[in-house]
N, CA, C and O atoms as a GROMACS GRO file, in nm:
protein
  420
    1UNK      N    1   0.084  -0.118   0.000
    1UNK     CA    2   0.000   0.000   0.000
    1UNK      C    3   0.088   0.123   0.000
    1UNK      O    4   0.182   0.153   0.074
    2UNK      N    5   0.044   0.175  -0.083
    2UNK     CA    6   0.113   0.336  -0.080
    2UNK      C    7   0.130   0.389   0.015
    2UNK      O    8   0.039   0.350   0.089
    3UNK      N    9   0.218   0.488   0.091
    3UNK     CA   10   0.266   0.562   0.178
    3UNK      C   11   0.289   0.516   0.311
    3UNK      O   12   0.334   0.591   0.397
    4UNK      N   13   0.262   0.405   0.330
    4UNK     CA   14   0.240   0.317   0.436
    4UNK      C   15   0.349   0.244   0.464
    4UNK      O   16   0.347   0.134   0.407
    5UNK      N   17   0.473   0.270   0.551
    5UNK     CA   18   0.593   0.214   0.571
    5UNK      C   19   0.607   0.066   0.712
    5UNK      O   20   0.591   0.081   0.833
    6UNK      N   21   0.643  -0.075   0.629
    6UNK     CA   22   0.642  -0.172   0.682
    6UNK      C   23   0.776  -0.212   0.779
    6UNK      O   24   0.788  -0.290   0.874
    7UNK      N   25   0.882  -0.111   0.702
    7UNK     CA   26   0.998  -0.146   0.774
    7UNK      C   27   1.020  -0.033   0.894
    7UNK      O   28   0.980   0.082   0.913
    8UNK      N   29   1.103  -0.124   0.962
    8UNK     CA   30   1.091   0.006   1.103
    8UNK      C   31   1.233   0.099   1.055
    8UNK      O   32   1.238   0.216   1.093
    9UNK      N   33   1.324   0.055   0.988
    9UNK     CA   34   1.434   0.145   0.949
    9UNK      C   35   1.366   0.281   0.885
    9UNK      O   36   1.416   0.388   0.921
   10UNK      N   37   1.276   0.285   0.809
   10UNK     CA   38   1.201   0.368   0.666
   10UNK      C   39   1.193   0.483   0.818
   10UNK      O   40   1.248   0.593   0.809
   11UNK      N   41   1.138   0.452   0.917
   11UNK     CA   42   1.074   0.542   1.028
   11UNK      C   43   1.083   0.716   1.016
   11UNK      O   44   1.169   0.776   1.080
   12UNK      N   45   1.007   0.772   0.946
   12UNK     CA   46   1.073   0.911   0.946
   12UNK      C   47   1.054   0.979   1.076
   12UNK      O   48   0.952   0.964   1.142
   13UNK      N   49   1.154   1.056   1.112
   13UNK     CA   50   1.243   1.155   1.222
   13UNK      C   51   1.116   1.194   1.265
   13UNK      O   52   1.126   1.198   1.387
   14UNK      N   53   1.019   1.221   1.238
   14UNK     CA   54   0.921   1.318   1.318
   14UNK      C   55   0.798   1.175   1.344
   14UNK      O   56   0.678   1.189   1.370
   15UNK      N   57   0.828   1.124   1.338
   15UNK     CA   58   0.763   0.964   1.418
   15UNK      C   59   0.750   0.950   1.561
   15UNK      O   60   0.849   0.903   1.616
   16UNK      N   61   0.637   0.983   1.646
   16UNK     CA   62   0.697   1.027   1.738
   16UNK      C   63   0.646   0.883   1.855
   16UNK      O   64   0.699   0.843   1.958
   17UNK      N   65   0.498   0.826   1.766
   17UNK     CA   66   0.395   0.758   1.837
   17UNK      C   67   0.495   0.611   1.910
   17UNK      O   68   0.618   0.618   1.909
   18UNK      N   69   0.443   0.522   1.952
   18UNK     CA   70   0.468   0.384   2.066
   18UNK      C   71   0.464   0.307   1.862
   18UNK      O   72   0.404   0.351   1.764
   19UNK      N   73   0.551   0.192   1.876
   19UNK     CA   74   0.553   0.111   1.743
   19UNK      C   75   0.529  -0.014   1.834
   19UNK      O   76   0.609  -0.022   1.927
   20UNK      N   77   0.441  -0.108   1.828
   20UNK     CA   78   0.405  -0.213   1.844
   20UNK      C   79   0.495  -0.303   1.822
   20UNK      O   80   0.568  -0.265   1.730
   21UNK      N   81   0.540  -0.459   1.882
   21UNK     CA   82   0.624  -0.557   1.844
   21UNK      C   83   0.557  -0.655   1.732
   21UNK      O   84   0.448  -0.614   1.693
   22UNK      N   85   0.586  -0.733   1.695
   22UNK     CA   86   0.546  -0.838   1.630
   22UNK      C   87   0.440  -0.950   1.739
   22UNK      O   88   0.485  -1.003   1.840
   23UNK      N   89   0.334  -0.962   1.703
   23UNK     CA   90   0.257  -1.058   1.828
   23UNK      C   91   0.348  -1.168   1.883
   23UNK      O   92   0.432  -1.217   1.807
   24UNK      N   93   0.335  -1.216   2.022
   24UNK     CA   94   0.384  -1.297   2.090
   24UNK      C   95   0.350  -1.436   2.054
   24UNK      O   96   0.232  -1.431   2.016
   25UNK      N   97   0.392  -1.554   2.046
   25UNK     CA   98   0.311  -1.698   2.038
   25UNK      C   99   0.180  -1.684   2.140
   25UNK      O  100   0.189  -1.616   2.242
   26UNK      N  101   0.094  -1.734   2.114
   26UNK     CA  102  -0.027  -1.785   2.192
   26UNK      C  103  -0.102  -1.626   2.238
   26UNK      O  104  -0.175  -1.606   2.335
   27UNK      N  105  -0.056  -1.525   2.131
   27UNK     CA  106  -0.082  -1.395   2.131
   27UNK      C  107  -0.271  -1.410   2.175
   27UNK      O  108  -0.329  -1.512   2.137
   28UNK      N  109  -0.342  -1.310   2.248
   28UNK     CA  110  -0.484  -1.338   2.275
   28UNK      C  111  -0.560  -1.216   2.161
   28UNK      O  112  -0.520  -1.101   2.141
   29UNK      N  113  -0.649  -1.269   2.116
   29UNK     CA  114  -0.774  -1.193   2.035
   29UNK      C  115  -0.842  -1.109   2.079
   29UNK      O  116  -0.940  -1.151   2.141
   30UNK      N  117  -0.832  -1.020   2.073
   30UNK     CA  118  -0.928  -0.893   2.160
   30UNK      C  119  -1.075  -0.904   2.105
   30UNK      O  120  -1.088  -0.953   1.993
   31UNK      N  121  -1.150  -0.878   2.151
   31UNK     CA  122  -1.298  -0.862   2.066
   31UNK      C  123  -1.318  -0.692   2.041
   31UNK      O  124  -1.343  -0.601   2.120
   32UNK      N  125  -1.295  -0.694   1.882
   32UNK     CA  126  -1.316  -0.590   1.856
   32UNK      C  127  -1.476  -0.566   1.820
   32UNK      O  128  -1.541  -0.649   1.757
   33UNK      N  129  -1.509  -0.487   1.851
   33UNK     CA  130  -1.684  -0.410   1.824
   33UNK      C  131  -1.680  -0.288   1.713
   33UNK      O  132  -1.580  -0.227   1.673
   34UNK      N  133  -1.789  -0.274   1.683
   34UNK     CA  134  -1.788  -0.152   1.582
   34UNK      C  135  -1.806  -0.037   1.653
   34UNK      O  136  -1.880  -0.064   1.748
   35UNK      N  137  -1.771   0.093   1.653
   35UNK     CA  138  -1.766   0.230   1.730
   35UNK      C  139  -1.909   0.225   1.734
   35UNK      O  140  -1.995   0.206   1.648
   36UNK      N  141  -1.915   0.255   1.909
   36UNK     CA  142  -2.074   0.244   1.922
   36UNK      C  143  -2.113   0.386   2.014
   36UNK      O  144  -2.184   0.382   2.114
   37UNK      N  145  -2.063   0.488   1.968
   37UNK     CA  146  -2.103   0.598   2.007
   37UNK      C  147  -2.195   0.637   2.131
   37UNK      O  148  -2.310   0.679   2.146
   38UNK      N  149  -2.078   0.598   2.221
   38UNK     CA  150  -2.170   0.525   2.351
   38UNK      C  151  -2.155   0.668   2.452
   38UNK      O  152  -2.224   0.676   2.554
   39UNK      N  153  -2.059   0.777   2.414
   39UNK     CA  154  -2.023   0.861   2.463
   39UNK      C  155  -2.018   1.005   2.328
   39UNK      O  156  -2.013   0.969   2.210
   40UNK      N  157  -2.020   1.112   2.350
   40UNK     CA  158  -1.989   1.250   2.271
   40UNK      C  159  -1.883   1.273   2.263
   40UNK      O  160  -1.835   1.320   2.160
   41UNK      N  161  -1.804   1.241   2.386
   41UNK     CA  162  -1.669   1.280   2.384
   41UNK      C  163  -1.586   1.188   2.453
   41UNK      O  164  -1.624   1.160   2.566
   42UNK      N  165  -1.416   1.101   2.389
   42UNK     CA  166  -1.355   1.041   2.491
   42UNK      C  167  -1.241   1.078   2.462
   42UNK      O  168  -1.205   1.104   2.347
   43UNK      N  169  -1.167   1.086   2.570
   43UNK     CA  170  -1.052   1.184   2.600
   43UNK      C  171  -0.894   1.066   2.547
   43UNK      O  172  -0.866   0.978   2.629
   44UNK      N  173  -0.838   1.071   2.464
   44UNK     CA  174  -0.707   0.984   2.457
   44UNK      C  175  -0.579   1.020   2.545
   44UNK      O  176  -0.491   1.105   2.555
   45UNK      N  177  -0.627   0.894   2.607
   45UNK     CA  178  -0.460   0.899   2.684
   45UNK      C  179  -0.293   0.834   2.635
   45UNK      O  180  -0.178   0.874   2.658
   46UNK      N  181  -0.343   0.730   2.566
   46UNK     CA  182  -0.191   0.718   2.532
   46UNK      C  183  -0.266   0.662   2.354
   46UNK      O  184  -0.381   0.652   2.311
   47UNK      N  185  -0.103   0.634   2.281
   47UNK     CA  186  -0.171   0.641   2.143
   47UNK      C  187  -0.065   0.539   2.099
   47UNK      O  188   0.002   0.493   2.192
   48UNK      N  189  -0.039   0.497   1.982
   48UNK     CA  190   0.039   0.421   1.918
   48UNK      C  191   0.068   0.498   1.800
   48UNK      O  192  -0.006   0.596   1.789
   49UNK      N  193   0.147   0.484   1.715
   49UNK     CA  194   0.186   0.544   1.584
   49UNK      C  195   0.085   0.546   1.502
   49UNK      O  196   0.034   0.435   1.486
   50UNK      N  197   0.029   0.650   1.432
   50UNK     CA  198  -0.068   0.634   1.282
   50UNK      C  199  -0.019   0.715   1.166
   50UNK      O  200  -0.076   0.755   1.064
   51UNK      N  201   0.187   0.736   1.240
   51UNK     CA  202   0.186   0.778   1.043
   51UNK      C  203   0.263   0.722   0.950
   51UNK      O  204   0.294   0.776   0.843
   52UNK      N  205   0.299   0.606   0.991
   52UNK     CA  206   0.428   0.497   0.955
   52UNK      C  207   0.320   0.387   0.955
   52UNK      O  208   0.359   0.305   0.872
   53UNK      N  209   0.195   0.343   1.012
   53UNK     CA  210   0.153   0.186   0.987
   53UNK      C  211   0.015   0.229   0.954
   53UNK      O  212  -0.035   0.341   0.968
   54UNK      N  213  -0.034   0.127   0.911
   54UNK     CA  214  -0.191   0.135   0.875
   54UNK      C  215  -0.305   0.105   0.992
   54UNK      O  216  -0.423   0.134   0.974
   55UNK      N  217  -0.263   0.053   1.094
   55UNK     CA  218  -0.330   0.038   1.176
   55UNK      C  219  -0.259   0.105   1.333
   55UNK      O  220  -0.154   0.092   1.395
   56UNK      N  221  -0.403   0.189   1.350
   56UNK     CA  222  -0.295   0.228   1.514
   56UNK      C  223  -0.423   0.196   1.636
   56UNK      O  224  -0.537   0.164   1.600
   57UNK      N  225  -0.394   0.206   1.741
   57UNK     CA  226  -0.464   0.217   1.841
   57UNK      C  227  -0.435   0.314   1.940
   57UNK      O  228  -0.323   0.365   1.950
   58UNK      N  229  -0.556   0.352   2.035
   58UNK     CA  230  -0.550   0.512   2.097
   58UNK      C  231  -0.630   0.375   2.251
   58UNK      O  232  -0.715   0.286   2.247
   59UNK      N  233  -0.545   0.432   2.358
   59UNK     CA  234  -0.630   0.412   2.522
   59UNK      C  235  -0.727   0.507   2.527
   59UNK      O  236  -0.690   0.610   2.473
   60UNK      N  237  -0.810   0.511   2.560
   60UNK     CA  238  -0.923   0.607   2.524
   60UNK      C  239  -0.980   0.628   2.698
   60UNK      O  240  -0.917   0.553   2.772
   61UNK      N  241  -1.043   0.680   2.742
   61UNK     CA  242  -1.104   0.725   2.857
   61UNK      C  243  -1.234   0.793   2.852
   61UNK      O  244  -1.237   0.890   2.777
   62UNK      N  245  -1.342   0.763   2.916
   62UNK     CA  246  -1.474   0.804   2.878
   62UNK      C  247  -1.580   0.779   2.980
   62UNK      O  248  -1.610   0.660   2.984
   63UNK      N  249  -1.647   0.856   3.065
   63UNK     CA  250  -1.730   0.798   3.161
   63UNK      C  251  -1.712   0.772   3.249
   63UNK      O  252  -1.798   0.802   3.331
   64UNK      N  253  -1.603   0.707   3.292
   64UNK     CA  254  -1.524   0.671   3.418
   64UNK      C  255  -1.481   0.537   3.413
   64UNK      O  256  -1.456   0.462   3.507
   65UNK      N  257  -1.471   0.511   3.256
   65UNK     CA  258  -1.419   0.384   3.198
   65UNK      C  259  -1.338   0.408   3.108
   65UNK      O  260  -1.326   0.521   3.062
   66UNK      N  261  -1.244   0.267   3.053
   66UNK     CA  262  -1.121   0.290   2.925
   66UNK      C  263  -1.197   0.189   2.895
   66UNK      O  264  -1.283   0.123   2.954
   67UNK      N  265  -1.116   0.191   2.721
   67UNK     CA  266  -1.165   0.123   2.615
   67UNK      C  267  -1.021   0.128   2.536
   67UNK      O  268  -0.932   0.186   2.598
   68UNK      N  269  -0.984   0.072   2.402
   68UNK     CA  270  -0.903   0.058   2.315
   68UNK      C  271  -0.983   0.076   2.222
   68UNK      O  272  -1.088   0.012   2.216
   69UNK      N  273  -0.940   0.181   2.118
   69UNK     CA  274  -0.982   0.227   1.990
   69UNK      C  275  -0.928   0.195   1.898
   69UNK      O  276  -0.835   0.274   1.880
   70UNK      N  277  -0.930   0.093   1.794
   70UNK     CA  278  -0.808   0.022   1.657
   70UNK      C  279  -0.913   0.125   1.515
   70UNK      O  280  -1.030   0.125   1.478
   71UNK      N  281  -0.776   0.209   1.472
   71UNK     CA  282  -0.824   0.236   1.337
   71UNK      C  283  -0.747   0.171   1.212
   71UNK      O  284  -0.629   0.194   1.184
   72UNK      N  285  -0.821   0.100   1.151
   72UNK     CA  286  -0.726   0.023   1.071
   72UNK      C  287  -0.779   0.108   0.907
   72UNK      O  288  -0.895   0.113   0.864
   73UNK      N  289  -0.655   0.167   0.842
   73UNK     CA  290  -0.659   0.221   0.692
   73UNK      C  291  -0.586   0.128   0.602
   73UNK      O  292  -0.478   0.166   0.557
   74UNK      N  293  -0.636  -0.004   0.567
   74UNK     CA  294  -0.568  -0.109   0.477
   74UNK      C  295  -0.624  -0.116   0.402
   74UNK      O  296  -0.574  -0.189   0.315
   75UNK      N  297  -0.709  -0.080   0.381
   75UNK     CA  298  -0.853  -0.087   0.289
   75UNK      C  299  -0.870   0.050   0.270
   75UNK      O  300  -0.884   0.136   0.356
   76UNK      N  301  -0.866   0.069   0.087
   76UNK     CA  302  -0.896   0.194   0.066
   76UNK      C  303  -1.018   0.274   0.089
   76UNK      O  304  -1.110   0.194   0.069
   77UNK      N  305  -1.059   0.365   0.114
   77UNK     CA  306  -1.173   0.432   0.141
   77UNK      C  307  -1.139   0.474   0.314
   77UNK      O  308  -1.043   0.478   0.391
   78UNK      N  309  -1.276   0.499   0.312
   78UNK     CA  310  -1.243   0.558   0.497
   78UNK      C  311  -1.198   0.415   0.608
   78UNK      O  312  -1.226   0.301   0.644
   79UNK      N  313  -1.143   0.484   0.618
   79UNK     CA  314  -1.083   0.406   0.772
   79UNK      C  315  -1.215   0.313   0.844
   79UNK      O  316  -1.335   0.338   0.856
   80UNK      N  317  -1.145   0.215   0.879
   80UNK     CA  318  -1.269   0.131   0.976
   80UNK      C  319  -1.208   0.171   1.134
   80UNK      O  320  -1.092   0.171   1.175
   81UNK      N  321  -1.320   0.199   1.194
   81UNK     CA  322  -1.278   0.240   1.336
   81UNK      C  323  -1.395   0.123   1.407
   81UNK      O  324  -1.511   0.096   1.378
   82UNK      N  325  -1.297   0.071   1.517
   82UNK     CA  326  -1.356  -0.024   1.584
   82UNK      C  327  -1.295  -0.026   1.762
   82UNK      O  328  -1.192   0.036   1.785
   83UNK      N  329  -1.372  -0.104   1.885
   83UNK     CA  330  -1.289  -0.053   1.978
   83UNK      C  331  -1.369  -0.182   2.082
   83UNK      O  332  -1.472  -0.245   2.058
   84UNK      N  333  -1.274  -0.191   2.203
   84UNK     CA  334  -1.326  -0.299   2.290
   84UNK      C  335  -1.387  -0.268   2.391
   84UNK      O  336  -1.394  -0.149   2.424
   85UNK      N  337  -1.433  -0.346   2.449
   85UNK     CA  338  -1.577  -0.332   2.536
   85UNK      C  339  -1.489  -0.207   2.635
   85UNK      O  340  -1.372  -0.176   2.617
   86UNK      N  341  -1.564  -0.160   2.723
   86UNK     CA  342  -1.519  -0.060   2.853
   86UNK      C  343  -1.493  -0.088   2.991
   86UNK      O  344  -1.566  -0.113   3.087
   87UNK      N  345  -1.405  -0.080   2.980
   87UNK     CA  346  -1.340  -0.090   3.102
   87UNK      C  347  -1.324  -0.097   3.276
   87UNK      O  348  -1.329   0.025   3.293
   88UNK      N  349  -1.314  -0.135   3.370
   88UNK     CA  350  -1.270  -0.035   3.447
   88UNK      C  351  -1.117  -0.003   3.438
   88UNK      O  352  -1.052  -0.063   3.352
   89UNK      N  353  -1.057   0.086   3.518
   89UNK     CA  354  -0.912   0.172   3.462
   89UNK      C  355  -0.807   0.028   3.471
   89UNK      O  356  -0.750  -0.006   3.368
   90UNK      N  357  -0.785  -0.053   3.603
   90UNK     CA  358  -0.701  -0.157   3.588
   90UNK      C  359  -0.720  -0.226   3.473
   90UNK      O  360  -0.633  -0.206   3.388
   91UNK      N  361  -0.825  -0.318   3.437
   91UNK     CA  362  -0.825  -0.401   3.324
   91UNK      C  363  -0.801  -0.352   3.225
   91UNK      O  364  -0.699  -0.401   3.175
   92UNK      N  365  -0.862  -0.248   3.145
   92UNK     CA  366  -0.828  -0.167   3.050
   92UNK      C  367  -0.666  -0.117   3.023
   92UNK      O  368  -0.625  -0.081   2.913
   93UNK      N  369  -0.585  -0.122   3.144
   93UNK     CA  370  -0.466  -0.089   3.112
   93UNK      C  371  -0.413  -0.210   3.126
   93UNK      O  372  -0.299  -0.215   3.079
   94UNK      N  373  -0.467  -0.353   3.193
   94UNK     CA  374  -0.329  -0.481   3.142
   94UNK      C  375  -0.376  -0.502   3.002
   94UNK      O  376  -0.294  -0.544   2.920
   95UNK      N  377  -0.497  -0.477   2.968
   95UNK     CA  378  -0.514  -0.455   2.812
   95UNK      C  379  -0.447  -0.433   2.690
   95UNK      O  380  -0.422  -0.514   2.600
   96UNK      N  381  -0.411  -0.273   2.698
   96UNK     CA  382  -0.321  -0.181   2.676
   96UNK      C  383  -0.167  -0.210   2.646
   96UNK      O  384  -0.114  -0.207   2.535
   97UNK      N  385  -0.090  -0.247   2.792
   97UNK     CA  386   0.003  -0.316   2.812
   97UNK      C  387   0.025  -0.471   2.761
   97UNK      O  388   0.133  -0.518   2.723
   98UNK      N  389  -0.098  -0.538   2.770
   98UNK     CA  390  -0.032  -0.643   2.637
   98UNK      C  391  -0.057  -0.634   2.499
   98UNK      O  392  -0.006  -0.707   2.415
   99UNK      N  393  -0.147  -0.535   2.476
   99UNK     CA  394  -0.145  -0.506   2.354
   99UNK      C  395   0.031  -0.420   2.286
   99UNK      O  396   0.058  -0.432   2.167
  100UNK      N  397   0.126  -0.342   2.379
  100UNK     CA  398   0.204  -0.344   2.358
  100UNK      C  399   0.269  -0.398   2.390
  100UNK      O  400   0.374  -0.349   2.347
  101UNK      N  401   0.294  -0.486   2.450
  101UNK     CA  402   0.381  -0.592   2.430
  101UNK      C  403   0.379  -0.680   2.320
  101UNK      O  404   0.487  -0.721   2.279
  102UNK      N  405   0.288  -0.712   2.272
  102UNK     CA  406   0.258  -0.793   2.139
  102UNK      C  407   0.238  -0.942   2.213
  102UNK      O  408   0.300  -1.045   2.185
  103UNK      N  409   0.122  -0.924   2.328
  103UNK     CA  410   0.068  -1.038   2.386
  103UNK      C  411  -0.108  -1.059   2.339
  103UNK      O  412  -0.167  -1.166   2.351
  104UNK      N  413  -0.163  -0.948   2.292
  104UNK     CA  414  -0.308  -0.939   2.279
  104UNK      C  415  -0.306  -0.832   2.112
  104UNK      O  416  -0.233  -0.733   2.102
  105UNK      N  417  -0.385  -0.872   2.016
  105UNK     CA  418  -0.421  -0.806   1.943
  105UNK      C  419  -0.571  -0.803   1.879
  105UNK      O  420  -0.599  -0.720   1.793
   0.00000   0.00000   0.00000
C-alpha cells in the first residue's frame, strides 16, 4: 500500500507515536466491536503510531471507563474504526500493556 511504511528502518524523524512488536506466540484476540457511540466525547490517553503503519490504536477514557480504539486504513476508502468493550481503569490498562507488548491483538 502506498505511503504506508512496513519497515521500522524507513521510520521518518518526526515519528513520534509507541511502534508495536510483532505478536507474541499464543498472542490473545481482543474482541473488537464496531464504534458504538456510547459517549460524545472520549478523552485519549496514550496512542500508538498512525503515520508509519496502517493500523494504530489510541487508550481512550470516557465515563469513568477505558476502552481501546483500533483504526485500521488497509482498505482503501475511509478508515474502519472499531474498539473494545469498557473498562474499568485496571483491566483496561493490562489490556493496553499487552497489547504493547505484542501479547493481545
Amino acid at each position: 500500500m502506498s505511503g504506508w511504511r512496513s519497515d521500522p528502518d524507513e521510520l521518518p524523524p518526526s515519528c513520534l507515536g509507541l511502534h508495536l512488536p510483532p505478536e507474541q506466540p499464543d498472542c490473545v484476540r481482543l474482541r473488537w466491536m464496531p464504534d458504538t457511540r456510547r459517549t460524545t466525547y472520549a478523552r485519549v490517553v496514550e496512542h500508538t503510531c498512525d503515520g508509519c503503519r496502517a493500523v494504530s490504536y489510541e487508550l481512550c477514557a470516557a465515563g469513568g471507563l477505558m476502552f481501546i480504539c483500533r483504526t485500521d486504513r488497509t482498505r482503501s476508502g475511509k478508515p474502519e474504526v472499531r474498539e473494545t468493550e469498557r473498562l474499568i481503569t485496571n483491566r483496561a490498562r493490562e489490556m493496553w500493556r499487552d497489547l504493547l507488548f505484542g501479547f493481545a491483538r
